[in-house]
Structures are given as C-alpha cells and as structure tokens.
C-alpha positions in Angstrom: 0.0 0.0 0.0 1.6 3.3 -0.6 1.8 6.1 2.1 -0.4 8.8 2.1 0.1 12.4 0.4 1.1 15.0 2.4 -2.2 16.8 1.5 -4.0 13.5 2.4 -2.6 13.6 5.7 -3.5 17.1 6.3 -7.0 16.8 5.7 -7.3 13.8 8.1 -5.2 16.4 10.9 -7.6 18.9 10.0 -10.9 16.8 10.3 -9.5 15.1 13.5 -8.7 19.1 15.0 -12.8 20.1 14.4 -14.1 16.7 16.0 -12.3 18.0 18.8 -13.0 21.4 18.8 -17.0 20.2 18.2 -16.9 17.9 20.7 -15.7 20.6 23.4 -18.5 22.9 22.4 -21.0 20.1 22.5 -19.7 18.7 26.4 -19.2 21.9 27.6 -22.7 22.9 26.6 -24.1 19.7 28.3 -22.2 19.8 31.4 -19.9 22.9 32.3 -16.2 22.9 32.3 -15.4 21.3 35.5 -17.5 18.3 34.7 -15.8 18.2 31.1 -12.2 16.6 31.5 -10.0 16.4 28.2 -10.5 12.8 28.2 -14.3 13.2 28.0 -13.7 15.4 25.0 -11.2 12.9 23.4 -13.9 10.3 23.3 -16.6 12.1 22.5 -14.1 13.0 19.0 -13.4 9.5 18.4 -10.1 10.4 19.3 -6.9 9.2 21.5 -6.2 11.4 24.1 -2.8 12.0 23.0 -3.9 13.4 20.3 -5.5 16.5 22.4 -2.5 17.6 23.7 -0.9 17.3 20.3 -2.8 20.1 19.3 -3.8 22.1 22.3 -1.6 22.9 25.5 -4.5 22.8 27.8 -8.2 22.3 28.1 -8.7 26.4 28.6 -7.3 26.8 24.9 -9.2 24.5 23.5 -12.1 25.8 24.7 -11.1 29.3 23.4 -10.5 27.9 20.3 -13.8 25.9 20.4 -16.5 28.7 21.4 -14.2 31.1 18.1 -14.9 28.2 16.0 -18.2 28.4 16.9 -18.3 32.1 16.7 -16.9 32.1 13.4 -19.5 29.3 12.1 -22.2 31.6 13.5 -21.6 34.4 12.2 -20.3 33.2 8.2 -23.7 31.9 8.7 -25.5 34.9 9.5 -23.7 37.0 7.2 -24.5 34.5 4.1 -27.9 33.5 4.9 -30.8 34.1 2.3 -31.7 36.6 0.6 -27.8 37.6 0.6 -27.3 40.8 0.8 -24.2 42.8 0.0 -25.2 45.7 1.9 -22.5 46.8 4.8 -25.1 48.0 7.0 -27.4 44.8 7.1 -24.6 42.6 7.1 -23.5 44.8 10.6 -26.7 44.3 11.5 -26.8 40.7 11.2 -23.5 40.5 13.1 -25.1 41.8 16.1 -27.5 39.6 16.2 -25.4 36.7 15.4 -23.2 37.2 18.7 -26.4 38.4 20.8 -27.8 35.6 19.5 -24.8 32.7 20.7 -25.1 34.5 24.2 -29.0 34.1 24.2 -28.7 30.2 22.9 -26.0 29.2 24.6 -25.6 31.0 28.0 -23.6 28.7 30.1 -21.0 28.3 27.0 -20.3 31.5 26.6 -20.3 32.6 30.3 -17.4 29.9 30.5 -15.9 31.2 27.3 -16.2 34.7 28.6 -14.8 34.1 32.2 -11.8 32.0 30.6 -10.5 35.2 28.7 -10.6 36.7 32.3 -8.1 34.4 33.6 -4.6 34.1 33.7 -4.4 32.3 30.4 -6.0 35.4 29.0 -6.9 35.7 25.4 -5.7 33.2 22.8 -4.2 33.4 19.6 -5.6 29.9 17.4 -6.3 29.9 13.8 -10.3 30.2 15.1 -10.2 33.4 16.4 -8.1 35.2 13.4 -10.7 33.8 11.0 -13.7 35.0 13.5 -11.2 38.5 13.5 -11.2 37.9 9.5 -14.8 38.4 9.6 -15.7 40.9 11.6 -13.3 43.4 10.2 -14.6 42.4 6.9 -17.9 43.6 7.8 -16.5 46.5 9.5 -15.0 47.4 6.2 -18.2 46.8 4.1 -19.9 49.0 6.6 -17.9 51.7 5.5 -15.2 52.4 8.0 -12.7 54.9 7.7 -10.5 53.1 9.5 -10.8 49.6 10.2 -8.0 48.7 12.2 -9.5 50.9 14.8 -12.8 50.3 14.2 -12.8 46.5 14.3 -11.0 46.2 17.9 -13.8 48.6 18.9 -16.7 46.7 17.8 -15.1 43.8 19.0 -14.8 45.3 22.9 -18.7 46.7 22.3 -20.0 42.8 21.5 -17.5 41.4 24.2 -19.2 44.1 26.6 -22.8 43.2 25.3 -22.3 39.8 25.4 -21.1 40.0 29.5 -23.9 42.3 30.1 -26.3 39.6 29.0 -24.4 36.6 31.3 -24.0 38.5 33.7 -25.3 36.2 37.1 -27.4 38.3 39.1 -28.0 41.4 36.8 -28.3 40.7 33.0 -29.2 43.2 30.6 -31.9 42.3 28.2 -30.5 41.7 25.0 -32.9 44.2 22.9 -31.8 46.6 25.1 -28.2 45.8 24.2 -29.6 45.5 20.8 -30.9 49.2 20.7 -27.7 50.5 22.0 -25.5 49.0 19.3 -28.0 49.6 17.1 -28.3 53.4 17.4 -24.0 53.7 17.9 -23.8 52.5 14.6 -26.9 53.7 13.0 -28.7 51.0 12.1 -32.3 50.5 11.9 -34.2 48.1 13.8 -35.7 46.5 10.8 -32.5 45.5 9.9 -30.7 42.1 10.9 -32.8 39.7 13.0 -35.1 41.8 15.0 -36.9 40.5 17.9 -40.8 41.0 18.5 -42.0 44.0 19.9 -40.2 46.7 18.1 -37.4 48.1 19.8 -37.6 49.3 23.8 -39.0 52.6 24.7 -40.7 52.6 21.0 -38.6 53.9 18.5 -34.7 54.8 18.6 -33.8 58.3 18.8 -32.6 60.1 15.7 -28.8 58.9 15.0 -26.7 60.2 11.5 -26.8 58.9 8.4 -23.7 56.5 8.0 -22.6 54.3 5.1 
C-alpha cells in the first residue's frame, strides 16, 4: 500500500482538529467545564487522548479555540444567509445579532468562554479566532469604516461588553436593550438584521446620523 500524500494527511489532521474542537463545544454545553475533562472530549471525538495535547496545550485553549470556532461558524452563517445581501449596514446588522444571538442560545457556553479570557491564560491566539477576526473586520470594512484597524478592535470590545452584560449572574441586561444600543452607535435600523418581537424598547430609537 503506498503512504499517504502530504495533502492527504493534512485533511485527516484537519478533520480530527474540528471533532475536537466540536466535541468541546458540545460537552461543555451539556455539562460545564469542570465536569468536562479532556478525556471526556477525546472520546466524544473518536479520538486518542494524546492526540488532544498534540494540538492544544490545555483544556482552557481548546475551549477558546472551540466557542471562536463556533463564533466564526455563527456568524459566516449569519452573514450569508438568504436573501444575501451585500449591503454593509445589514450585514452589521446581522452581526449583532449573530453574537447576541450565541449569548442568548448558549448561556452557560459563553459565560465559560467569557470568564476564561478573564483568567490568567487570557486571550488566545488559534487559527479560530483570526478567522472570526477575519470576519468581523470584513464587515466593519463593508460597513464603511474609515479606518478599520481601529474600528474593528472597537466593535469587538462593544460585543464582548454586550455579550457579558447579558451573562451577567445576578444582573443581566436584556438583549434588545443591548440590541438598541448598538444599534443606534452604529446607525442602524431596527428593521435591519434579525429583529426581535415587539419593536425596539421605549418605541422607536432616537434620531442617529446617516452613515454608510
């Protein structure tokens, strides 16, 4: 039999890396981190458990890289779904409500996502989150930004923000509120995106400037 291609062998890599990463989403989702060990994930991927550390130093990256993976899945999604639409301002629109919409679906996920970035392992660098980064700036640049690479780090904070505010044990926002606020800072109308019932709080949105 001969060996397998060098681009064979990469694709299996690859395919084994997302079991993984979709297995962590999946137990983390059912049971919380603590109850999730790495051997838990490695058999949930069909995997041997060396094979975890191979690609991740620790169970707090993986995670990281995980809930980006799913971020980025969410949003590519949201951003392509029918009718397609080209326009920068719907497309920010349906951004918003993509990552309102991951903190609304999936709470205790993204509460453990959220606290992890908190810790002492801080924020990680994987080839998930520079694709989610990918994206976003993309649709910062569509919606017409002057200058992206400030732009994008600030919509990136506001979500972050919006997404805590909405986990946050004891005293969550609601997220049309959270909704509105982005909403008006960028100038979007509610009708854009995914908009909840009800129309927005309060009524309507006070006037904002015309943007791209």
């Amino acid at each position: 039999m001969s060996p397998r291609s060098a681009s064979v062998n990469e694709e299996l890599r690859r395919r084994s890396r997302e079991r993984l990463l979709q297995s962590t989403v999946e137990l983390v989702a059912e049971r919380g981190y603590e109850a999730t060990t790495l051997g838990d994930i490695a058999d949930r991927a069909g995997a041997a458990r060396g094979l975890v550390s191979y690609y991740f130093p620790g169970k707090r990256q993986l995670l990281q890289s995980a809930v980006h993976r799913l971020m980025h899945l969410t949003l590519y999604a949201a951003l392509e779904r029918e009718p397609h639409s080209e326009c920068g301002r719907e497309r920010l629109a349906r951004a918003v409500d993509a990552v309102l919409g991951l903190a609304r679906d999936e709470p205790l996920l993204m509460r453990t996502h959220m606290a992890g970035i908190l810790t002492a392992e801080g924020f990680v660098q994987c080839p998930e989150q520079q694709r989610l980064a990918e994206l976003l700036r993309d649709t910062v640049v569509r919606y017409g930004s002057a200058d992206p690479d400030a732009d994008y780090p600030l919509l990136r904070a506001q979500l972050m923000g919006a997404v805590v505010a909405i986990l946050l044990p004891g005293a969550p926002m609601p997220a049309q509120w959270l909704r509105a606020e982005l909403f008006q800072r960028y100038g979007l109308d509610w009708e854009l995106g995914v908009p909840p019932d009800g129309g927005p709080p309060g009524g309507t949105l006070p006037s904002h400037p015309s943007h791209p």
